[in-house]
Structures are given as C-alpha cells and as structure tokens.
gemmi code that builds the backbone of each chain (N, CA, C; Angstrom):
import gemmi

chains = {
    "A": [
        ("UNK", (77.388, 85.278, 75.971), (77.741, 85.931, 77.235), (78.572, 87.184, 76.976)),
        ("UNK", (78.434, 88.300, 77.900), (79.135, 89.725, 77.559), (80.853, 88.801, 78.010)),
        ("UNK", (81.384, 89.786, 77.168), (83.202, 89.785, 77.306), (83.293, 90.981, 78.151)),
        ("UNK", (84.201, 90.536, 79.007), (84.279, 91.665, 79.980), (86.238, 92.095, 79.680)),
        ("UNK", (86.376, 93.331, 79.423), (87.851, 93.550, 79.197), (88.603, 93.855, 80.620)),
        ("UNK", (89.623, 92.935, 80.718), (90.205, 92.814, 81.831), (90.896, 94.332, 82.342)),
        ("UNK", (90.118, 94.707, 83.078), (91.201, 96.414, 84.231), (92.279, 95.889, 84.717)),
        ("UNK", (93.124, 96.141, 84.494), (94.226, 96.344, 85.806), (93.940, 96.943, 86.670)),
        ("UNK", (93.855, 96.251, 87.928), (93.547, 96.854, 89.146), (94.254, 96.221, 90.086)),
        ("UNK", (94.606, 97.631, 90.999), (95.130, 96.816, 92.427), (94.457, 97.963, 93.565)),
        ("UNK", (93.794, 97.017, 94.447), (93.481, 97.587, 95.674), (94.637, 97.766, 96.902)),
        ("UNK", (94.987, 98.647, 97.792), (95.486, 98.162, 98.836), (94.637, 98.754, 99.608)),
        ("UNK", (94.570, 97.883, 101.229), (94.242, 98.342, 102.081), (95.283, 99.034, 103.028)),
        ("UNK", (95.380, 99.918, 103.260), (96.258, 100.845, 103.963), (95.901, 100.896, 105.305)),
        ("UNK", (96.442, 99.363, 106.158), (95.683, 99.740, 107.927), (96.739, 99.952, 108.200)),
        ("UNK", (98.494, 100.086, 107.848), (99.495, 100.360, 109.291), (99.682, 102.139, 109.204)),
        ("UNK", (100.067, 102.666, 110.063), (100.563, 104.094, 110.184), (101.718, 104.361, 110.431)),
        ("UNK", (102.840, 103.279, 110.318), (104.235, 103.489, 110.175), (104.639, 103.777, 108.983)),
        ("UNK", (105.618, 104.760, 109.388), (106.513, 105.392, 108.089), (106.727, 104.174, 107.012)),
        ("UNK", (107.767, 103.622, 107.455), (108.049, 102.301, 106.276), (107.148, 102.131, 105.077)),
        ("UNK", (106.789, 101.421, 106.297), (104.754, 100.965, 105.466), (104.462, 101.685, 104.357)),
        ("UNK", (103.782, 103.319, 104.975), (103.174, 103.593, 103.896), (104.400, 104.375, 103.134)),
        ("UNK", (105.318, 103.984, 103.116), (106.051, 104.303, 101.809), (106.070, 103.180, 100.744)),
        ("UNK", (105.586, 101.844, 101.357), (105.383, 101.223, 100.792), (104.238, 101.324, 99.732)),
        ("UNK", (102.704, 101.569, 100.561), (101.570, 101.824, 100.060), (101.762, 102.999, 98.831)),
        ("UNK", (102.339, 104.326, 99.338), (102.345, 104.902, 98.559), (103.224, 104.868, 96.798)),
        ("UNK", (104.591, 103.712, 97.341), (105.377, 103.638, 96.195), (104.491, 102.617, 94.986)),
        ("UNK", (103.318, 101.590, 95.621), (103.067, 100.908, 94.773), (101.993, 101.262, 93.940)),
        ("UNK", (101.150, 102.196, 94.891), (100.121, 103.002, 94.302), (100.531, 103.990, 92.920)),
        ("UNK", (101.609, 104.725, 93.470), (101.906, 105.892, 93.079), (102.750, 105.353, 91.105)),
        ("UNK", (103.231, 104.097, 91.669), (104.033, 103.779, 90.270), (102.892, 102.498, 89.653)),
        ("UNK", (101.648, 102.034, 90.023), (100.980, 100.766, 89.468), (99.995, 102.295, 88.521)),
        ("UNK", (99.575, 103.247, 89.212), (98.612, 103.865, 88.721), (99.515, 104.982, 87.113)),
        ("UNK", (99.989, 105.034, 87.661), (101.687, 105.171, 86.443), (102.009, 104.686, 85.461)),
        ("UNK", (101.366, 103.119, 85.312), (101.936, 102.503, 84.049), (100.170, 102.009, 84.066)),
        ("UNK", (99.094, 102.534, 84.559), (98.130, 102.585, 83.530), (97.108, 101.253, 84.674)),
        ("UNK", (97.561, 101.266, 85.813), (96.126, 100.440, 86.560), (95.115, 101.316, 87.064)),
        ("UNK", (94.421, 100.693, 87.533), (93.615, 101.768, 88.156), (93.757, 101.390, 89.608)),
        ("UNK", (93.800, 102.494, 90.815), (94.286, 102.562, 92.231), (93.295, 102.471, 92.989)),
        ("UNK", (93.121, 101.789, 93.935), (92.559, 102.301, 95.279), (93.150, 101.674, 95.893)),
        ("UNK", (92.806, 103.278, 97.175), (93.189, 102.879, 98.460), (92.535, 102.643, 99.648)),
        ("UNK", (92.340, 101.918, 100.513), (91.439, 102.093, 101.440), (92.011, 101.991, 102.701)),
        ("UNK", (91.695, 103.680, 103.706), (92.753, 103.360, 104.496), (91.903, 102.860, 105.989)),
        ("UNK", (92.314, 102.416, 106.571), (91.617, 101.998, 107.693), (92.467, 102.132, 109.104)),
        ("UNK", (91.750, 102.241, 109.993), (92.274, 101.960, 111.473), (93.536, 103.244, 111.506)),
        ("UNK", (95.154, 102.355, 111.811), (96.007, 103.213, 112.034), (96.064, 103.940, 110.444)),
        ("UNK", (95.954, 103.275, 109.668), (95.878, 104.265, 108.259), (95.325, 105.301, 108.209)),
        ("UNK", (94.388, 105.748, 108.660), (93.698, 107.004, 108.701), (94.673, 107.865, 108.778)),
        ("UNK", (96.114, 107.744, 109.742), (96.622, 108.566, 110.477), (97.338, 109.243, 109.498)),
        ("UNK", (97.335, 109.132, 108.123), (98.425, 109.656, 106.826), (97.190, 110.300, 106.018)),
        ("UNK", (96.117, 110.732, 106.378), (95.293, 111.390, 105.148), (94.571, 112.469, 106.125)),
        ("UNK", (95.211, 112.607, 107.425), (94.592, 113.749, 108.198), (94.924, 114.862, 107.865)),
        ("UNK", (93.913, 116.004, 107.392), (94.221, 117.418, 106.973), (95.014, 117.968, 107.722)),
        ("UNK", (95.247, 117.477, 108.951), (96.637, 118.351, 110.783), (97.525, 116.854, 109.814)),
        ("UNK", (98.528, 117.242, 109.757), (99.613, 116.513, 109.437), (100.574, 116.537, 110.837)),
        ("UNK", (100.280, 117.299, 112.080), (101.029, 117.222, 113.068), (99.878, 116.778, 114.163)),
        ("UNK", (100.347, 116.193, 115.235), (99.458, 116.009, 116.515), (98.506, 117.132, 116.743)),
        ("UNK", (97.288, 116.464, 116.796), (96.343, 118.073, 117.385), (94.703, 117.168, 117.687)),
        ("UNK", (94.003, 117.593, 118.425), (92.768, 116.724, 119.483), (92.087, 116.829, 117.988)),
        ("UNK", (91.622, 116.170, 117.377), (90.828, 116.315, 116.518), (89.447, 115.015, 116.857)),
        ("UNK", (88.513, 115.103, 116.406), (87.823, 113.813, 116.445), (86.311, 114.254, 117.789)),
        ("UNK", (85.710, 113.079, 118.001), (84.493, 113.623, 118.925), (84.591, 112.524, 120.153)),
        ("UNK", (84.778, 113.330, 121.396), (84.582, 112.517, 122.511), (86.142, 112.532, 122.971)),
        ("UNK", (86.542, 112.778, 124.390), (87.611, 113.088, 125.264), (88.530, 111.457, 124.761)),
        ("UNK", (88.285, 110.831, 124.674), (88.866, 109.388, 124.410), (89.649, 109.398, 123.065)),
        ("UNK", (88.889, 109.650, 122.295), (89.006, 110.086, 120.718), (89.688, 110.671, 120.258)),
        ("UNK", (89.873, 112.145, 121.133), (90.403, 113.105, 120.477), (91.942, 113.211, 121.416)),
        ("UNK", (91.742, 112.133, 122.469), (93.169, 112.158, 123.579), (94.107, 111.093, 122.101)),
        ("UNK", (93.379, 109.852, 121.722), (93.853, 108.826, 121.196), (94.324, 109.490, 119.479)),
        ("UNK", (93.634, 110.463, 118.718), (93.887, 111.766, 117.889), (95.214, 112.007, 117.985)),
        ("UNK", (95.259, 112.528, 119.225), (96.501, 113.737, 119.195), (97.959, 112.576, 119.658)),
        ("UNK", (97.934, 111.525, 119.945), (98.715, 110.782, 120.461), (99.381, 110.192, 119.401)),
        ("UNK", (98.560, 110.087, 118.080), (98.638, 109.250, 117.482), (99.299, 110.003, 116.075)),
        ("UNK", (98.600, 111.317, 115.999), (99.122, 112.899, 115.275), (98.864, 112.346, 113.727)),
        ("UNK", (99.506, 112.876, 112.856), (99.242, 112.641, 111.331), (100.636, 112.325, 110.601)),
        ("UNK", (100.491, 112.597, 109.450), (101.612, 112.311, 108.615), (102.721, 112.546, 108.635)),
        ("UNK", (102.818, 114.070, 109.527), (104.523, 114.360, 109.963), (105.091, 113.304, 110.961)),
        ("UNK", (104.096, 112.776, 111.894), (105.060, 112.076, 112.813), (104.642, 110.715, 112.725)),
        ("UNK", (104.586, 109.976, 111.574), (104.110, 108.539, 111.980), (105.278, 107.416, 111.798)),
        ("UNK", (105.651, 106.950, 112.487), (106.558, 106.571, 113.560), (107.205, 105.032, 112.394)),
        ("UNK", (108.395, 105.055, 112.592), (109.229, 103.698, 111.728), (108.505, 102.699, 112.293)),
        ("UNK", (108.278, 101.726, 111.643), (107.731, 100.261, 112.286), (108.778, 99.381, 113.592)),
        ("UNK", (110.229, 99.984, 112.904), (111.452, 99.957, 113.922), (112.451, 100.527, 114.231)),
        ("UNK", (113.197, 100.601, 115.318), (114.126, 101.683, 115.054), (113.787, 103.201, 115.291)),
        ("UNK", (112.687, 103.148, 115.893), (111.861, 104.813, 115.614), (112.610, 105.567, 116.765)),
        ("UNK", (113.242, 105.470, 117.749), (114.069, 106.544, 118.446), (113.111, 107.927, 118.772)),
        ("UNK", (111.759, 107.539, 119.352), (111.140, 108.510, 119.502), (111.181, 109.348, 118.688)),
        ("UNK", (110.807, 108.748, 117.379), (110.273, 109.477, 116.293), (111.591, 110.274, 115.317)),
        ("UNK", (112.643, 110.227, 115.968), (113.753, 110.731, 114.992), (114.318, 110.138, 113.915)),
        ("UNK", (114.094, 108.590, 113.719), (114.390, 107.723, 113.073), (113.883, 108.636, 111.359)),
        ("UNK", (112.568, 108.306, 111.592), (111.728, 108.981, 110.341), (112.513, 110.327, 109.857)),
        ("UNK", (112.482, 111.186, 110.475), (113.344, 112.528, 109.823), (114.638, 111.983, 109.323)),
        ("UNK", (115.497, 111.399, 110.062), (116.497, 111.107, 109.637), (116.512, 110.120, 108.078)),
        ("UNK", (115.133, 109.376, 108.046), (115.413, 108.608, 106.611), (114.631, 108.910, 105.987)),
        ("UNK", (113.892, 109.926, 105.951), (113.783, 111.322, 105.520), (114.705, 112.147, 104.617)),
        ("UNK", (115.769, 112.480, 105.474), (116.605, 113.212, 104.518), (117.588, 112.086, 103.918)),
        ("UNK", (117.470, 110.966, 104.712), (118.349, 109.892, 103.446), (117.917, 110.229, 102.194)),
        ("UNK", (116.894, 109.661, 102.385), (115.906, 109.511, 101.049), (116.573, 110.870, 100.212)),
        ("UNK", (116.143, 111.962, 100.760), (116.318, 113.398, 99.971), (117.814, 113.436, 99.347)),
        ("UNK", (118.644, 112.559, 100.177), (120.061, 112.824, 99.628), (120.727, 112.101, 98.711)),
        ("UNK", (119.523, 110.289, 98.525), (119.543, 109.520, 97.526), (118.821, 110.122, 96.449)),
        ("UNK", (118.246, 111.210, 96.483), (117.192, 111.523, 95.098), (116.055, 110.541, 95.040)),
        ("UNK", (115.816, 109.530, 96.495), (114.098, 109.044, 96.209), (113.331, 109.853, 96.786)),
        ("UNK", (112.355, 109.527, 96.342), (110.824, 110.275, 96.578), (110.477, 110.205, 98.209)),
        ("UNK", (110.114, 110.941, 98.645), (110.013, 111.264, 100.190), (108.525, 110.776, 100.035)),
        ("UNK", (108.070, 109.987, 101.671), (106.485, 110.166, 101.594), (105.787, 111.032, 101.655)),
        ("UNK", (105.765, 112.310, 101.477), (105.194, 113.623, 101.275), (105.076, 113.803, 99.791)),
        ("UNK", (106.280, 113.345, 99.025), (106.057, 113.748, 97.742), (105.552, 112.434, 96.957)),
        ("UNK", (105.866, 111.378, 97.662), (104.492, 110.112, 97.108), (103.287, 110.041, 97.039)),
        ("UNK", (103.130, 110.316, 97.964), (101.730, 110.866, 98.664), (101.697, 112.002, 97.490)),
        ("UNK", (101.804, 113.181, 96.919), (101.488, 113.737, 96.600), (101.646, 113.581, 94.571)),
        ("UNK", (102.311, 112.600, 94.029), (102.734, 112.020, 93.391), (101.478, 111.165, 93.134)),
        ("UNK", (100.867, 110.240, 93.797), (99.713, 109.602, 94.120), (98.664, 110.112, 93.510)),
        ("UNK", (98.670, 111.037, 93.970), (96.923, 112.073, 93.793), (97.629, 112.577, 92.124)),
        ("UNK", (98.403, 112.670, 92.133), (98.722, 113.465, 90.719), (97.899, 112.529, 89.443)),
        ("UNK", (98.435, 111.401, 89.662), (98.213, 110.356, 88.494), (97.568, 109.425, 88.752)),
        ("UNK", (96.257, 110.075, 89.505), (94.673, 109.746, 89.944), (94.317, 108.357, 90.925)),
        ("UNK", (95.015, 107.942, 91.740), (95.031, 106.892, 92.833), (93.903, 107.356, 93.578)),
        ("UNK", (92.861, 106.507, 93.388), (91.135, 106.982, 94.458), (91.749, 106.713, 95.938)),
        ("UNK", (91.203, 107.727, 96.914), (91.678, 107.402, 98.509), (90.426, 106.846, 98.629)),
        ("UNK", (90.335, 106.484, 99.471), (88.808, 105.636, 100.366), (88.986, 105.865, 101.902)),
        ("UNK", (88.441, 105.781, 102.541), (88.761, 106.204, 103.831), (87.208, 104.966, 105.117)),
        ("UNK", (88.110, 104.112, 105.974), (87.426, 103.581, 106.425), (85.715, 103.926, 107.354)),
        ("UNK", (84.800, 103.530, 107.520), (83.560, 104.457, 107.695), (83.902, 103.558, 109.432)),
        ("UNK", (83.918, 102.314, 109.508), (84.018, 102.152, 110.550), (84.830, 102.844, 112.196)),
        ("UNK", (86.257, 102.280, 111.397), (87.347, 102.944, 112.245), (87.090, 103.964, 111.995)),
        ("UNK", (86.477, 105.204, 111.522), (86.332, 106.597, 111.414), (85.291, 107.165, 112.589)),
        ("UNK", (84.380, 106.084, 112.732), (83.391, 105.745, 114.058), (83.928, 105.532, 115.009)),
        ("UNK", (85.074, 104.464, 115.384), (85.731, 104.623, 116.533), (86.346, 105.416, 116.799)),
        ("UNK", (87.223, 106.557, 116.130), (87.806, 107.306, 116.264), (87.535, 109.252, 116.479)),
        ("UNK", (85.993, 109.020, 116.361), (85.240, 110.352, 116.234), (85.508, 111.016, 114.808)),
        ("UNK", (86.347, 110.692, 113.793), (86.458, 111.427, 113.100), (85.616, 111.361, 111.863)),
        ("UNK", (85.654, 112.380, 111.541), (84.614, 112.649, 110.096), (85.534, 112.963, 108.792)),
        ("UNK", (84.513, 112.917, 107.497), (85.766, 112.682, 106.237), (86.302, 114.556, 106.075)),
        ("UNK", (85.563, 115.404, 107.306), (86.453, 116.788, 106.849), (87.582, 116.736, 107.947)),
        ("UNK", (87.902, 115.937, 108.516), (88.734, 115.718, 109.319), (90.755, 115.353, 108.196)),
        ("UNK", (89.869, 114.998, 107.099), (90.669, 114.484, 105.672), (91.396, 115.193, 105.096)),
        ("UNK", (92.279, 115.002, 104.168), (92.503, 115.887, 103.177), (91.723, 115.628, 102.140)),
        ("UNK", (91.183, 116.563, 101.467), (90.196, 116.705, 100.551), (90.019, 116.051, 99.438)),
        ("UNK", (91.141, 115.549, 99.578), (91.298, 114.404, 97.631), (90.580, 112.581, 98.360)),
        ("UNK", (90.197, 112.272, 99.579), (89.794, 111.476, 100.253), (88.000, 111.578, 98.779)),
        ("UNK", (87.642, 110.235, 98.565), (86.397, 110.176, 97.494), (85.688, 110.232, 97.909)),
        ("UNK", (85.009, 109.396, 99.198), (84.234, 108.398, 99.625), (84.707, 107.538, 101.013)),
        ("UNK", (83.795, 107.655, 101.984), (83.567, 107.172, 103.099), (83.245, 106.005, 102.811)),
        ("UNK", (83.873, 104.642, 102.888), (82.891, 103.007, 102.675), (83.454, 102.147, 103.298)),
        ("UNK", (82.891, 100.854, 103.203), (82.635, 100.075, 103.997), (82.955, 98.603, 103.549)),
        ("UNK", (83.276, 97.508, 104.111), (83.657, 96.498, 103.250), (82.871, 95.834, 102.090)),
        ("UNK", (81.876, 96.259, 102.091), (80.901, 95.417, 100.950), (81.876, 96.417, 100.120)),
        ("UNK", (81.498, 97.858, 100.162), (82.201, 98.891, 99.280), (83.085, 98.268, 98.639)),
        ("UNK", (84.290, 98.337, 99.648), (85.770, 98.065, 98.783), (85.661, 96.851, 98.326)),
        ("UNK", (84.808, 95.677, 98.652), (84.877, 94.188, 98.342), (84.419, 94.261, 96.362)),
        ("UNK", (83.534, 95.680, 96.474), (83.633, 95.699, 94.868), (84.323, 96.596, 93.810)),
        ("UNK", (84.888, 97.157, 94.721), (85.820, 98.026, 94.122), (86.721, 97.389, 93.458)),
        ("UNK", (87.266, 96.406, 94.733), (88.689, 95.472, 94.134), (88.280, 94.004, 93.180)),
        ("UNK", (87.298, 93.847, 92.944), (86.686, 92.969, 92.359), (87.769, 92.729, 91.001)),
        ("UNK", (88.260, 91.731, 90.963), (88.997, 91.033, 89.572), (90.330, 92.050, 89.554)),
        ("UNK", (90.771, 92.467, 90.942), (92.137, 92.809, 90.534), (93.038, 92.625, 91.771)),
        ("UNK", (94.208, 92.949, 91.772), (94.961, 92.661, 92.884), (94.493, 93.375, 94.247)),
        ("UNK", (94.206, 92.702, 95.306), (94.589, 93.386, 96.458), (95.364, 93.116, 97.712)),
        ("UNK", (96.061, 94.100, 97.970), (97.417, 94.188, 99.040), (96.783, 94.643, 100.581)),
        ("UNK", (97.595, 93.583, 101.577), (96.923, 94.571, 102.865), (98.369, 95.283, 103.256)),
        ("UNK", (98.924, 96.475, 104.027), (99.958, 96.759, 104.249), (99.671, 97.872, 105.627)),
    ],
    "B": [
        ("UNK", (106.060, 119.070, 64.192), (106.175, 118.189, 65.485), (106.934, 118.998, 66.270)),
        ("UNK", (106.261, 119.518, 67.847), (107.197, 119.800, 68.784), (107.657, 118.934, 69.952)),
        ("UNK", (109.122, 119.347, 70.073), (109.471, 118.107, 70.869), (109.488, 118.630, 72.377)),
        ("UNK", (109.073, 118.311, 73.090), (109.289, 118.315, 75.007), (110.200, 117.541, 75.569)),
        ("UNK", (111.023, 117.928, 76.257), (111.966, 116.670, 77.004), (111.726, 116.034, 78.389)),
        ("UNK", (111.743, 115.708, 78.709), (112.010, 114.857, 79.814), (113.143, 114.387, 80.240)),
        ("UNK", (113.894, 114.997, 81.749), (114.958, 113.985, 81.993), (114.589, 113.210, 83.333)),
        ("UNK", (114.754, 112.156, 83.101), (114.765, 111.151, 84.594), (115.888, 110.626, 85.066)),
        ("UNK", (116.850, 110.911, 84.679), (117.853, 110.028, 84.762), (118.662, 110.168, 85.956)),
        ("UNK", (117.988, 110.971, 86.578), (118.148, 111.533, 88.187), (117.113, 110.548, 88.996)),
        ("UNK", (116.209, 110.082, 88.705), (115.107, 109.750, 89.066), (114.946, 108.423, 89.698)),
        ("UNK", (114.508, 108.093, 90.548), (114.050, 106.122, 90.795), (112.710, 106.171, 91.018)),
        ("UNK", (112.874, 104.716, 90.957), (111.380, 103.931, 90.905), (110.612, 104.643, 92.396)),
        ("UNK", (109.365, 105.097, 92.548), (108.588, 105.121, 91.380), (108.268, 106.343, 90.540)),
        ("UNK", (109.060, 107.372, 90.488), (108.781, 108.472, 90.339), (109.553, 108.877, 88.449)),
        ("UNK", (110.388, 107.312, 88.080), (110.387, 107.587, 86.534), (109.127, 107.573, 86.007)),
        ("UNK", (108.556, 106.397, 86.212), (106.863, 106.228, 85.789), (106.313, 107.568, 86.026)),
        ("UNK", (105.960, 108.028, 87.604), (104.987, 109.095, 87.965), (105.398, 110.589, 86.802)),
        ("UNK", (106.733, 110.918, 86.739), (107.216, 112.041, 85.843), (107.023, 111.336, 84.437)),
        ("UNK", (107.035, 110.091, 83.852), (106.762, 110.557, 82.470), (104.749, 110.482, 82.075)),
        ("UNK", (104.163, 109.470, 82.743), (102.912, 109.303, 83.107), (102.241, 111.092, 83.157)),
        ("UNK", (102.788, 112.002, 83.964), (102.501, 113.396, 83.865), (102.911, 113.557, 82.521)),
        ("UNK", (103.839, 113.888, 81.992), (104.403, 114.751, 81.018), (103.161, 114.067, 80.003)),
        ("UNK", (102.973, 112.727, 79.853), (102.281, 112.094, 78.979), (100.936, 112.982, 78.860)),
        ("UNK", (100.542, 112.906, 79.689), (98.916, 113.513, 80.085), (98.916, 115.028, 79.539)),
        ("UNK", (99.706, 115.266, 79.435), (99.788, 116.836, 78.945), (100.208, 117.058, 77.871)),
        ("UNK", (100.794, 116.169, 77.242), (101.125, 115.750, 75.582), (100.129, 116.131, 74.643)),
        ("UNK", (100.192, 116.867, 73.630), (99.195, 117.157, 72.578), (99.379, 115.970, 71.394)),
        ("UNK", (98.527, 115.967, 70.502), (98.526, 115.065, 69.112), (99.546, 115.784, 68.514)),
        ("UNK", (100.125, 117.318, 68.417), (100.979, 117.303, 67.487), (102.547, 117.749, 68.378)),
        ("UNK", (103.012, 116.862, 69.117), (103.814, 117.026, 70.429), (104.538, 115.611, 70.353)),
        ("UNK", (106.235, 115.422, 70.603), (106.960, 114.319, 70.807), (107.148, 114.554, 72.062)),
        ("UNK", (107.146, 113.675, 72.634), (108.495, 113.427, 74.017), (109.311, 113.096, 74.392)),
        ("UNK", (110.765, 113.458, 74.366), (111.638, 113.123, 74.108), (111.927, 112.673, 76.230)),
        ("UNK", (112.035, 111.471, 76.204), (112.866, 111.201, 77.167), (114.021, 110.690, 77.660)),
        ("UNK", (114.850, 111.173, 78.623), (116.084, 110.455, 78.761), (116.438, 109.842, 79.992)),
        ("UNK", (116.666, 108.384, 79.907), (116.448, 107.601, 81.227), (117.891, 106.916, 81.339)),
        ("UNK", (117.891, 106.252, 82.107), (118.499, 105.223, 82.461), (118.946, 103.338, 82.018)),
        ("UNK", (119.806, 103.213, 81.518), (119.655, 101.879, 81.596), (119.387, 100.704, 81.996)),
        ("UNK", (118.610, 99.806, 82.369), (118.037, 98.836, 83.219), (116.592, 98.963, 83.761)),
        ("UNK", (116.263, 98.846, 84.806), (114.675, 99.434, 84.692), (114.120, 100.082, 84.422)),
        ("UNK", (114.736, 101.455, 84.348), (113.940, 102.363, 83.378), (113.655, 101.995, 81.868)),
        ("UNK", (114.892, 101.493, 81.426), (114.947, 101.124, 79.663), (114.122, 100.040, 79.391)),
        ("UNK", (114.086, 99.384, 80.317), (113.302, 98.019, 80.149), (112.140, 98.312, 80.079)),
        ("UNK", (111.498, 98.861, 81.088), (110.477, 99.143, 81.781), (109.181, 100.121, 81.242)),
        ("UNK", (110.119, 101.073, 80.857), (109.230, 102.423, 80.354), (108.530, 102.383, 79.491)),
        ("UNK", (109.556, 102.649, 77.921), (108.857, 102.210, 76.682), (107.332, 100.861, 76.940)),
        ("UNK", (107.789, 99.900, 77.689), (106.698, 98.668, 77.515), (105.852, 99.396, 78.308)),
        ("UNK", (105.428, 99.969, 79.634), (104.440, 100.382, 80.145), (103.647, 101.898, 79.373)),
        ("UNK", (104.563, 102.489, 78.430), (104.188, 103.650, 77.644), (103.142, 102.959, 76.778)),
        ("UNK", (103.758, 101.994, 76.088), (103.101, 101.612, 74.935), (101.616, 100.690, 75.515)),
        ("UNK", (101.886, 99.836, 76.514), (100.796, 99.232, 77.204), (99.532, 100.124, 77.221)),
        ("UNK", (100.118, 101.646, 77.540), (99.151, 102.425, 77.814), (98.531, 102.996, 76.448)),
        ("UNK", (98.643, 102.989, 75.045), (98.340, 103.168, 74.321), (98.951, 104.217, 73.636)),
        ("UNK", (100.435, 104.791, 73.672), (101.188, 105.680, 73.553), (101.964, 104.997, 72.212)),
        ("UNK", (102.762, 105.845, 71.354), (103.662, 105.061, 70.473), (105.121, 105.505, 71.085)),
        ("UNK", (106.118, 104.452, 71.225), (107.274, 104.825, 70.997), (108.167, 104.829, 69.685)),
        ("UNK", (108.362, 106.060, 69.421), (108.754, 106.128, 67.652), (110.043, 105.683, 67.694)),
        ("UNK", (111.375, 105.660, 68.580), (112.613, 105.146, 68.557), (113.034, 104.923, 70.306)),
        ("UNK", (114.151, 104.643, 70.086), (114.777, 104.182, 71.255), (116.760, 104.262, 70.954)),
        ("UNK", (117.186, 105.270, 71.087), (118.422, 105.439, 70.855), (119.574, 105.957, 72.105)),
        ("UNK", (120.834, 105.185, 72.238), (121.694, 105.722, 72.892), (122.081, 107.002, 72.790)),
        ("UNK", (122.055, 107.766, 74.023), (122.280, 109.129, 73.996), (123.558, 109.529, 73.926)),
        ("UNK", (124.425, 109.055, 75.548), (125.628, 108.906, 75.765), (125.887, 108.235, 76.900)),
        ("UNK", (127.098, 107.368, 76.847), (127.125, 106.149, 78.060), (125.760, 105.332, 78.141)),
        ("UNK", (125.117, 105.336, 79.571), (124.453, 104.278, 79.652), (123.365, 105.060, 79.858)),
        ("UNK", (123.135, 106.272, 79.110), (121.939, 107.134, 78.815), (121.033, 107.148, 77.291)),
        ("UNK", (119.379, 106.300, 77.702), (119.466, 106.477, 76.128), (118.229, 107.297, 76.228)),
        ("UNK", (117.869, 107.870, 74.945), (116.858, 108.941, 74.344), (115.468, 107.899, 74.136)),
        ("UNK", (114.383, 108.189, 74.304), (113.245, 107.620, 74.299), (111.958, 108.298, 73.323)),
        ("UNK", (111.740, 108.649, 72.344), (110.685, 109.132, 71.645), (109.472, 108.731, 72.188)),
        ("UNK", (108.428, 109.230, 72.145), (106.944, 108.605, 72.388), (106.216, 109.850, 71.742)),
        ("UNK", (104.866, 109.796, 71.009), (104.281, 110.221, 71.081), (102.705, 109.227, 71.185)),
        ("UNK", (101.538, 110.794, 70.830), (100.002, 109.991, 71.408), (99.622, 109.054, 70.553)),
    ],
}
model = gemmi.Model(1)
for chain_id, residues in chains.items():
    chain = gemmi.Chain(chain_id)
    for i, (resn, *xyz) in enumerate(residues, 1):
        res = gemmi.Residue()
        res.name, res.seqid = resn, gemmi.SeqId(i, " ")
        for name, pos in zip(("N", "CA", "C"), xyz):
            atom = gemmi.Atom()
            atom.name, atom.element = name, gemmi.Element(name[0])
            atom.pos, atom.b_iso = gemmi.Position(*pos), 0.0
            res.add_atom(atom)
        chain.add_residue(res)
    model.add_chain(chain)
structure = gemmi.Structure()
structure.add_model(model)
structure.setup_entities()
C-alpha cells in the first residue's frame, strides 16, 4: 500500500464577521502557516464580510435586497465586536489597544496571512445569496467552492469553525 | 557567511513566527540569521518550529538579560 506523508494541515471555516473572531481566524492562520502547515480558509456567510475589496460600507452585490444587506453589513473596516461594540467604536478603540501593546492589528494579520501563503476560499453559495461575485474580493481570494470542495481540501488535517 | 538579523523581541505571537518565517524565505544557502527573541515562547517555540521546517539552528546563546541570540541557517 502507498505511504502517504502526513501534511500539517488546518482548515478554518471563517463564517463570523466580528472583529474578535476573525482576529482569531486570522492569528491562527497567520502563525499555523508560519511554523510550516499548510492554510485554508474558507470564508462563508458573515465571513465574506473581511475579504471585500470596499473595506468600508458601499451597495455592492446584485439585486436591491443584496446590495441594501451589502452596505449594512460594509467590510473589514467596520466589522463589529461580537460584544461590547458601542456602535462600532468598540473595534477602533481595541484597535489602537492592540497598536499600543505592539500586537498585530487585524489589518496587519490579515495581511501577514497572505504573506506566508494561507489559501483564501471564498463561499460559492452564500456568495449566491448575497449577489456577490469573487471580483467583488480582494484578489489574493483562489477559488470560489463549495462543500464537497473544502471537504477535500481539509482532508487529514485540522479543521476549526470560527 | 553573511549574517542578517532579526529582532523580535518587540514582537508577540503570532507575528514572531510570521517575521522570522519571512526573513527565512529570503535566506540564501550562503546567509545566517541571526535572531533575537524573547524568553519563553518565543525561545521555546521558535528554534523547534525552525528546525521542524527543515532549517538548521547552529546555536542558541544568551544575548543579555532574558534576551537570547538564535542562529539558523538553510
């Protein structure tokens, strides 16, 4: 029988769009792909809302519903604490915590991420409910797929939902 | 042998990994890397995920206080 050499791998699925969260997603990605796993991410549903090329609120997407639920929902500058969010001031404010502890901001995780090759994935479904298309993305996004997709992507390695 | 430095010792998790993981990638065959971290997770941590990755660490020496020097090369 073939020997198969074990990958380190960890999948996460990336469905929340709160700040917290994906500082979470991004810290585990950003430091597992770091010491030598291999990454994916697959973002889905409210996840989408951190890989939109408008990083601020703006109608993007197809169909009055879509593009109302788009702009409501905005991108990476404003995605909202899981608690505590104070109409959205919460986030800036631990924001510059972060900046004044010397940790990594989710802008520079996120960008930290892509450095040291973490694959994005981007859900095909929720991308259907939402009108949006993968140029709707930021450009380091791989591949549009689907659960069979990611079901083999993550095959024989860790996966996280967050 | 030329040496490159690296300091992290400003740095936290996860962005000691992400900064030496870069510097690594850009490392030549005839290139050291000298890094300087922290004691405790970084010290623990680094060297074993360097070497995991197929890197050598040639020493591991106290710099000053609870700062130590990290060699690696490819």
């Amino acid at each position: 029988m073939e020997t198969r050499e074990k990958i380190k791998k960890l999948s996460i699925i990336g469905f929340s769009g709160d700040f917290d969260k994906l500082v979470a997603v991004f810290t585990l990605a950003s430091g597992a792909a770091a010491v030598g796993y291999e990454v994916n991410l697959f973002f889905t549903f409210w996840g989408l809302n951190v890989i939109k090329k408008k990083g601020g609120r703006s109608f993007v997407g197809k169909g009055f519903l879509a593009r109302f639920f788009n702009f409501l929902m905005g991108g990476k500058n404003n995605v909202p604490l899981s608690r505590l969010n104070f109409g959205g001031i919460s986030p800036k404010l631990m924001t510059g915590m972060m900046k004044s502890k010397n940790v990594a901001t989710l802008e520079e995780l996120i960008e930290a991420s892509k450095a040291v090759g973490v694959n994005f994935y981007a859900c095909e479904m929720s991308m259907h409910i939402l009108g949006i298309t993968k140029n709707d993305f930021i450009p380091d996004i791989k591949e549009v797929i689907g659960v069979a997709k990611f079901l083999e992507l993550s095959e024989d390695g860790e996966t996280l939902f967050i | 042998m030329k040496t490159k430095q690296l300091d992290i010792t400003h740095e936290h998790c996860p962005m000691t990994f992400v900064k030496t993981k870069i510097e690594l990638s850009k490392l030549s065959e005839d290139e050291v890397l000298e890094v300087l971290l922290l004691e405790g997770e970084p010290l623990t941590n680094i060297p074993k995920s360097v070497e995991s990755q197929g890197y050598k660490v040639l020493s591991i020496n106290q710099h000053q206080g609870n700062i130590h020097k990290v060699l690696i090369s490819k």
